[in-house]
Each structure stands twice: as C-alpha cells, then as structure tokens.
C-alpha positions, 0 to 999 in steps of 0.5 A: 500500500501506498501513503495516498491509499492510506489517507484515503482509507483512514479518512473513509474509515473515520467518516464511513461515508464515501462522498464525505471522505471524498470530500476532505480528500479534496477528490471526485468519489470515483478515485477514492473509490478506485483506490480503497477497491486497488487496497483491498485487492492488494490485501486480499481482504474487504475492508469495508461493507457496503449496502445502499445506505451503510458502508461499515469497517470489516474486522480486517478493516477495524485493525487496518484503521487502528495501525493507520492511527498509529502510522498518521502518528509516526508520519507527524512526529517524524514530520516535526523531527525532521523540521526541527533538525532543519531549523537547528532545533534538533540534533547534537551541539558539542561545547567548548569550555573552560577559565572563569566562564564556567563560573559567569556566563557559561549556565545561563546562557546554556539554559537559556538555550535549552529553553528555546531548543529542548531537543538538542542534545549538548555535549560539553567538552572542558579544554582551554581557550587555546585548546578550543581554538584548535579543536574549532580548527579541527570540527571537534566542537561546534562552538567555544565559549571564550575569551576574546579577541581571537585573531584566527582566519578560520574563526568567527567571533560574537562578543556576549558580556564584559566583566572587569579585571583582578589582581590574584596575589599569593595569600601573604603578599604585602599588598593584602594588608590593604582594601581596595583596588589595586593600581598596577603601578604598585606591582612593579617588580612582583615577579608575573604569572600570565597567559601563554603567548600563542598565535592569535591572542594578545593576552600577553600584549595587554598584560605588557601595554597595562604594566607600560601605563605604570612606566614599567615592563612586567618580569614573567616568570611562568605561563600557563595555558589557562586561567585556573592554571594561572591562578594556582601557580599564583596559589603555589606562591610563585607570582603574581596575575592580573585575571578576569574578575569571574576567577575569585569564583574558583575559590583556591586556596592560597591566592587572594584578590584584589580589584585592579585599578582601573581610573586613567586606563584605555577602555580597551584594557579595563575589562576582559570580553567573553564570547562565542567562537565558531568556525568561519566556513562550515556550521550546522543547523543546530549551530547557526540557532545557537548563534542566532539565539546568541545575537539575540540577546539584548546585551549582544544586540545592543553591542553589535548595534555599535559596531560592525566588528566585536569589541577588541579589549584584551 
C-alpha cells in the first residue's frame, strides 16, 4: 500500500461515508473509490461493507484503521523531527569550555538555550581557550565559549558580556594588608604569572601595554595555558596575575584578590570580553540557532548595534 491509499482509507474509515471522505480528500468519489477497491485487492481482504445506505469497517478493516492511527502518528512526529533538525532545533551541539566562564556566563546562557531548543542534545567538552581554538580548527566542537579577541582566519567571533579585571596575589603578599583596588603601578617588580603567548591572542600584549601605563615592563616568570592554571601557580606562591574578575569564583586556596585599578586606563584594557567562537566556513543547523539565539540577546544586540566588528579589549 501506498501513503495516498492510506489517507484515503483512514479518512473513509473515520467518516464511513464515501462522498464525505471524498470530500476532505479534496477528490471526485470515483478515485477514492478506485483506490480503497486497488487496497483491498492488494490485501486480499474487504475492508469495508457496503449496502445502499451503510458502508461499515470489516474486522480486517477495524485493525487496518487502528495501525493507520498509529502510522498518521509516526508520519507527524517524524514530520516535526525532521523540521526541527532543519531549523537547528534538533540534533547534537558539542561545547567548548573552560577559565572563569564556567563560573559567569557559561549556565545561563546554556539554559537559556535549552529553553528555546529542548531537543538538542549538548555535549560539553572542558579544554582551554587555546585548546578550543584548535579543536574549532579541527570540527571537534561546534562552538567555544571564550575569551576574546581571537585573531584566527578560520574563526568567527560574537562578543556576549564584559566583566572587569583582578589582581590574584599569593595569600601573604604585602599588598593584602590593604582594601581596595589595586593600581598596577604598585606591582612593579612582583615577579608575573600570565597567559601563554600563542598565535592569535594578545593576552600577553595587554598584560605588557597595562604594566607600560605604570612606566614599567612586567618580569614573567611562568605561563600557563589557562586561567585556573594561572591562578594556582599564583596559589603555589610563585607570582603574581592580573585575571578576569569571574576567577575569585574558583575559590583556591592560597591566592587572594584584589580589584585592579582601573581610573586613567584605555577602555580597551579595563575589562576582559567573553564570547562565542565558531568556525568561519562550515556550521550546522543546530549551530547557526545557537548563534542566532546568541545575537539575540539584548546585551549582544545592543553591542553589535555599535559596531560592525566585536569589541577588541584584551
């Protein structure tokens, strides 16, 4: 049997009347006709019983109608998957996540997400921001929440929240016996921890453009590929970091922090940005919804109705 040969069957078994099935099949009497005799001869079986003013389903027909139900709700439910896979409301979305953001943006974002697009099945892998623009590079992931600029060909950015900067001092540093921000230029000859310098991020050029604002030039001394790497080094009482503000959240022992100090710095190297990374030249489905749900956001929607390129702070 055929689709066609089951619409009109379950039609003509709801109605049991051949020119009202007609009817809602938008055809003549005659090709509904042809077509329930073409099934029953294909069954071998009657699956109506007509008389001059009756038509009634057989026992054959009873539990044809009752399996059509069944199928109608199959075709529908796999109709809707289907659609929804093509919108990007179903399917797999694999994350990259790491740093502080697991501590600030990261969940809502994510429920918010889930909100909007229940069926989509998340799978989170935990790397670092370097690590996750490899494995963007690579198609391992299909999105990295990240710090941001991101200076890589093959990888589009969307800026999503800023949040100020942190001085992570070990817990007996002098600096610790007094309240309030911090200026950078008290941290001239405190030996500094900071970020790998990698191809496409300037983490190490803003901490260097910060310390030349106080007329000094920052003595590193360890680097480390992330930012709960940075701050146990820090803890192990090897140095000291300036940090995005979200790394407080970690909670290591060892290290404590102070606000940095902020009055008479370039905007661009008050705060830190965090966003979306994706791959330039191939996105799913579900990964162009995620970044259009993302850009959605009032915070992003306002930002990109700024500019036309994401902010570039470090």
């Amino acid at each position: 049997m055929d689709f066609r040969q089951l619409r009109y069957f379950s039609v003509l078994a709801e109605e049991l009347n051949f020119t009202r099935a007609a009817a809602r099949c938008n055809v003549s009497q005659p090709p509904l006709s042809r077509a329930i005799r073409q099934l029953e001869e294909q069954l071998g079986v009657a699956l109506f019983i007509r008389d001059t003013h009756n038509v009634r389903l057989t026992a054959a027909g009873a539990s044809l109608a009752r399996d059509a139900a069944r199928i109608a709700t199959l075709l529908d439910e796999a109709d809707q998957r289907t659609r929804k896979v093509a919108r990007g409301l179903r399917g797999t979305l694999t994350l990259g996540f790491g740093g502080s953001t697991v501590y600030s943006f990261w969940p809502s974002l994510i429920r918010g997400f889930k909100q909007l697009a229940p069926d989509v099945d998340l799978s989170f892998r935990a790397m670092s921001v370097l690590e996750q623009i490899e494995a963007l590079r690579e198609s391992r992931i299909d999105v990295g929440l990240i710090r941001l600029p991101v200076l890589d060909e093959m990888v589009e950015t969307a800026a999503v929240y800023q949040e100020p900067l942190s001085v992570a001092l070990p817990s007996e540093h002098p600096l610790l016996g007094a309240s309030g921000p911090v200026p950078v230029r008290r941290l001239v000859g405190s030996p500094f921890v900071t970020y790998e310098a990698r191809r496409g991020f300037n983490f190490q050029a803003d901490l260097h453009a910060l310390c030349r604002f106080a007329r000094f030039e920052p003595q590193i001394v360890h680097q480390a590929p992330s930012t709960e790497a940075v701050v146990g080094i820090v803890a192990c009482g090897e140095g000291v970091a300036i940090v995005p503000a979200s790394a407080e959240r970690l909670r290591m022992r060892g290290v404590s922090f102070r606000p940095l100090e902020t009055k008479g710095l370039p905007a661009q190297l008050a705060s830190v940005t965090f966003g979306i990374g994706w791959r330039r030249d191939f996105t799913s489905a579900v990964t162009e919804e995620f970044i259009a749900f993302v850009r959605s956001l009032p915070e992003v929607a306002s930002e990109e109705g700024k500019r036309k390129t994401p902010v570039q702070p470090g």
